[in-house]
C-alpha positions as CSV (number, residue, x, y, z in Angstrom):
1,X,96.3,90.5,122.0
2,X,98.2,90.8,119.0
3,X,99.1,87.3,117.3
4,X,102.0,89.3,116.0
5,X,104.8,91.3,117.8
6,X,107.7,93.2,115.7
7,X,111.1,93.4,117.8
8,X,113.5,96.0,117.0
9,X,116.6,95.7,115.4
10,X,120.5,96.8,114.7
11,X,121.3,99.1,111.9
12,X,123.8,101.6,111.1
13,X,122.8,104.9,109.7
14,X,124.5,105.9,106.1
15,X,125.3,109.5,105.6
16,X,124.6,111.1,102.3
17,X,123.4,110.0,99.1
18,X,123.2,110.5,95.3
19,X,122.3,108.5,92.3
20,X,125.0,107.8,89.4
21,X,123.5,107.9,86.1
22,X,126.9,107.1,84.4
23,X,126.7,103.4,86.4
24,X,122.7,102.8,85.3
25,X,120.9,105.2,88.4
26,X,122.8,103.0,91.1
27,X,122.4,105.0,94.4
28,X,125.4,105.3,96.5
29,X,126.3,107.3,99.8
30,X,128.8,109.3,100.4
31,X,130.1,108.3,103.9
32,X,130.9,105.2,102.2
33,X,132.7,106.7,98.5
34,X,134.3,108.6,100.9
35,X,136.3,106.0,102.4
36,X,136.1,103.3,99.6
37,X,137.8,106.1,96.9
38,X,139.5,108.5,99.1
39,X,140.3,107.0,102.6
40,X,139.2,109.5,104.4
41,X,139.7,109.3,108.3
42,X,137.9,111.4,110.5
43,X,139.2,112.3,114.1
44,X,135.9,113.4,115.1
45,X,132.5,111.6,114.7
46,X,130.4,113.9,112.1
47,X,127.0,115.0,113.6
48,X,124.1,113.5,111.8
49,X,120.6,115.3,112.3
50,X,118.1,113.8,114.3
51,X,114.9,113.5,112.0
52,X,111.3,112.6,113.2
53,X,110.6,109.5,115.2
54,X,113.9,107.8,113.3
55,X,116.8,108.7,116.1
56,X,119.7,108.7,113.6
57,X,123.5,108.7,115.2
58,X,126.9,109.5,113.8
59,X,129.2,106.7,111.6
60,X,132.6,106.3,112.8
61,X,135.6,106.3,110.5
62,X,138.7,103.6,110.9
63,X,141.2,103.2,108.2
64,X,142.5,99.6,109.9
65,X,142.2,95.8,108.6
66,X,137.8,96.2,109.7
67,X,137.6,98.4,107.1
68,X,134.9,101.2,107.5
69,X,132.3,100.1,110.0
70,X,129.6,102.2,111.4
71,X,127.7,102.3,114.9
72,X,125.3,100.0,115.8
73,X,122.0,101.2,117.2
74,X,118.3,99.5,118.0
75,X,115.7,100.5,115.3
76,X,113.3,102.4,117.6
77,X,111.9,104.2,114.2
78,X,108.4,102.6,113.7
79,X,106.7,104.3,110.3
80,X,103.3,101.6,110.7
81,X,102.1,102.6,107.1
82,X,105.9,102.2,105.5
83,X,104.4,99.5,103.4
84,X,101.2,100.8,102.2
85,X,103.2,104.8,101.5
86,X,105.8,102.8,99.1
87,X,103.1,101.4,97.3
88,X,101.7,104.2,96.9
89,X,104.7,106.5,95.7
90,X,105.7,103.9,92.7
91,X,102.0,104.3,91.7
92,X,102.3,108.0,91.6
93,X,106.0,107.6,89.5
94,X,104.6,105.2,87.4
95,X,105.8,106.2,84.3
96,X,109.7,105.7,85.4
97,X,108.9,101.9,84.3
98,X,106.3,102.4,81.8
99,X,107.8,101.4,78.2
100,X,105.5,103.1,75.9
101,X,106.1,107.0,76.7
102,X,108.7,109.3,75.5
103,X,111.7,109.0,76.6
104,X,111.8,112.4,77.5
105,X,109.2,111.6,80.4
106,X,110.5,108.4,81.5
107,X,113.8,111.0,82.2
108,X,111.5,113.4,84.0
109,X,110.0,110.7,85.8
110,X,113.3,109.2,87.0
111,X,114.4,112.5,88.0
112,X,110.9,112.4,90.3
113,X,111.5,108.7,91.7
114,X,114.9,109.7,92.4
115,X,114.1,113.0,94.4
116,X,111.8,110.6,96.1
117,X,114.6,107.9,97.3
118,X,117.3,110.5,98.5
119,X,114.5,112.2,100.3
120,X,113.5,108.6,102.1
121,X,117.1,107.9,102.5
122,X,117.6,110.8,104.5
123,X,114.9,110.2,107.0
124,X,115.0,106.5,107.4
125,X,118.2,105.2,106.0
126,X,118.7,103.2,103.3
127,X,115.8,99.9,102.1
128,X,118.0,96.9,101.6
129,X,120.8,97.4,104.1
130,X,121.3,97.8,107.8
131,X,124.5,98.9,107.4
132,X,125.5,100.2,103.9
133,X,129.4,100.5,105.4
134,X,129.6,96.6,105.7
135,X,131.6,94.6,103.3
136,X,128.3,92.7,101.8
137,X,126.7,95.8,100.9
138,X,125.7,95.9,97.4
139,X,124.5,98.8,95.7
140,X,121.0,99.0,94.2
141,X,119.5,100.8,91.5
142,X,116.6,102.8,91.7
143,X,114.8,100.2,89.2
144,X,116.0,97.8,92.0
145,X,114.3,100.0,94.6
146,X,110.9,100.5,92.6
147,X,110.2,97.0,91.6
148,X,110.6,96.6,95.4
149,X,108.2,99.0,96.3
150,X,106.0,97.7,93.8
151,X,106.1,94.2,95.0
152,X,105.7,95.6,99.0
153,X,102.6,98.0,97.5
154,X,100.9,94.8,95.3
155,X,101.3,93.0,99.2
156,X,99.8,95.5,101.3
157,X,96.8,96.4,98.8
158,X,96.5,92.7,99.0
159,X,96.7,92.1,102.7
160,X,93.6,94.3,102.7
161,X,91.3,92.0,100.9
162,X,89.8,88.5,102.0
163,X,91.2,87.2,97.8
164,X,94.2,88.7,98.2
165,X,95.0,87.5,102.0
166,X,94.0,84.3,100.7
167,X,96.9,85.0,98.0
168,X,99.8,85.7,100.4
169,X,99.0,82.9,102.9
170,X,98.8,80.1,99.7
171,X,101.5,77.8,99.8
172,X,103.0,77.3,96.3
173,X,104.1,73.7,95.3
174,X,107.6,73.3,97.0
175,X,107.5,76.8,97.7
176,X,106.8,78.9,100.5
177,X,103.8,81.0,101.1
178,X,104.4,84.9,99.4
179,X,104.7,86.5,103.2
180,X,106.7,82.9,104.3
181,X,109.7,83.6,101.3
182,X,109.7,87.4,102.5
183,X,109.8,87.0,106.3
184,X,112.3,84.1,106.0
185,X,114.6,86.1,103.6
186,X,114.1,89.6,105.2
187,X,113.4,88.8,109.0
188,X,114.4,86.3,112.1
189,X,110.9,84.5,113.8
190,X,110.2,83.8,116.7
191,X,107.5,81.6,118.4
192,X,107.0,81.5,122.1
193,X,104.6,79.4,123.8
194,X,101.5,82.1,123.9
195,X,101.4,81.4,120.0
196,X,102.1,85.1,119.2
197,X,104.7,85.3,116.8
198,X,107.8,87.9,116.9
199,X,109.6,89.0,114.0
200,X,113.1,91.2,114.2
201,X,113.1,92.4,110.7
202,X,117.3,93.0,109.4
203,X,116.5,95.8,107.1
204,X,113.3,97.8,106.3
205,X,112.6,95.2,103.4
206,X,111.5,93.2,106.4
207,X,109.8,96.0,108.3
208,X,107.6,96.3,105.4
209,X,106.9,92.6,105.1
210,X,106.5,92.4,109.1
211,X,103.5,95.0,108.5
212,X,102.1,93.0,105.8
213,X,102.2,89.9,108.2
214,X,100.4,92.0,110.8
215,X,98.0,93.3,108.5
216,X,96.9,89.4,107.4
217,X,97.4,87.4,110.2
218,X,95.4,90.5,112.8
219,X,93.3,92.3,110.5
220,X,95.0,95.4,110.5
221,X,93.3,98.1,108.4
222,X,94.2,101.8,108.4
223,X,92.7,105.4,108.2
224,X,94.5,108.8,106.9
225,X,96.4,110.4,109.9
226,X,94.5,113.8,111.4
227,X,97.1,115.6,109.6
228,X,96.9,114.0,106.3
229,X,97.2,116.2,103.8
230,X,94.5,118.0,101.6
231,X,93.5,120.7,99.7
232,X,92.7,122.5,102.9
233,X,96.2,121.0,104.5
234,X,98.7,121.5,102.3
235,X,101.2,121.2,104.9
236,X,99.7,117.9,106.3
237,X,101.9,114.6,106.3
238,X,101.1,111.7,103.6
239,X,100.5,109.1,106.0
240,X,97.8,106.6,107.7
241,X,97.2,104.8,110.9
242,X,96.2,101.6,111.9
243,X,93.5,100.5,113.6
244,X,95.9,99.0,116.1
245,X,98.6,100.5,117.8
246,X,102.0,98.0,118.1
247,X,101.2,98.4,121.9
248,X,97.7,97.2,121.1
249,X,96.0,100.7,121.6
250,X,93.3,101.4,119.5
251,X,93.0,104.6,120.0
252,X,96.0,105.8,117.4
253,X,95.1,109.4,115.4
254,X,98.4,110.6,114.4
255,X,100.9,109.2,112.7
256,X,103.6,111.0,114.7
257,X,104.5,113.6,117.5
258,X,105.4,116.2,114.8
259,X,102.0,115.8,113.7
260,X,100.3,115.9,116.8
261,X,102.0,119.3,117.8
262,X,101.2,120.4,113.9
263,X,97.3,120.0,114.9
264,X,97.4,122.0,118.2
């Protein structure tokens, strides 16, 4: 049995996105400029596309003293490699932090990360928020988002490795463990009396650290999806599996339906 059990939980899909350079690469949405510069009410709910596993829904519109709100929905999207692929995308846009290039390809390079992050945001909403309508939402930049990444990638490569498990689980003086500070910032817990632990993450920060948790405290480890793509699969996906299923299978080869019906 699995010592650790991820619950779902509430989020509120954005709708549209793009990065302002003239504000330092902060990345925005445009259900949300919409109303915050324009007021825009819509009579009808707009149709958002449904895209892979992550069921998105529409956002409501409401020009009244709630200001814009959106509609709630359980998470049922469930990427298991989320934390390991962000790692690995800030290691393949490396040069958008690295201060000894030209300029000219840290631009470039940006331009990359950045194609990156709206393509993300379109499938699985955006990193930090559950609900990028709320009144507490703060935009990030994409620095903000690649440190991030970084910090989730350094975790899971980590979480692989007796040293590095030893790493996350430390205690600091008067500090919490590394995957202690993230759940408790990132995530409710839950202990019942089986000793498993459950953990509703509130945004995909704390998916990612959920995984990581998993990973250390089960032994997770992980192998490319069938459809992973190669040379002789250049239409493949870029993801892995793990060696155990949230459901406690251990019989997991793809990484999704789509690809499952891609291998037929």
């Amino acid at each position: 049995m699995n010592s650790i059990n991820i619950l779902s939980y509430d989020y509120v899909p954005p709708k549209g996105y793009f990065a302002s350079w003239t504000t330092g690469g902060y990345v925005f949405y445009d259900s949300r400029l919409d109303y915050l510069r324009k007021r825009v009410v819509l009579d009808e709910k707009p149709v958002v596309p449904t895209t892979g596993r992550f069921q998105r829904t529409s956002v409501n519109y409401k020009d009244d003293e709630n200001s814009h709100k959106g509609m709630e929905k359980k998470s049922d999207f469930y990427q298991l490699d989320m934390h390991r692929w962000v790692g690995r995308k800030v290691t393949e846009h490396s040069a958008f932090k690295v201060g000894d290039v030209p300029l000219s390809e840290i631009a470039k390079a940006a331009k990359a990360f950045d194609q990156v992050i709206r393509e993300f945001t379109e499938k699985n909403g955006d990193f930090f928020a559950a609900n990028v309508h709320s009144d507490v939402f703060v935009e990030k930049r994409l620095i903000d988002w690649y440190e991030e990444w970084e910090n989730i990638g350094t975790a899971a490569i980590d979480a692989q490795r007796e040293e590095g498990k030893k790493r996350l689980k430390e205690s600091l003086p008067e500090k919490k463990s590394i995957i202690d500070e993230n759940l408790f910032l990132y995530t409710g817990i839950e202990r019942d009396p089986s000793r498993s632990t459950s953990i509703r993450p509130i945004n995909l920060v704390g998916w990612c650290w959920a995984l990581i948790a998993r990973d250390v405290l089960d032994g997770i480890t992980y192998k490319p999806c069938v459809n992973y793509r190669s040379a002789q699969n250049l239409n493949g996906c870029e993801h892995e599996v793990p060696s155990v299923d949230m459901d406690g299978s251990t019989d997991m080869r793809f990484c999704s339906k789509e690809c499952e019906i891609a291998t037929r």
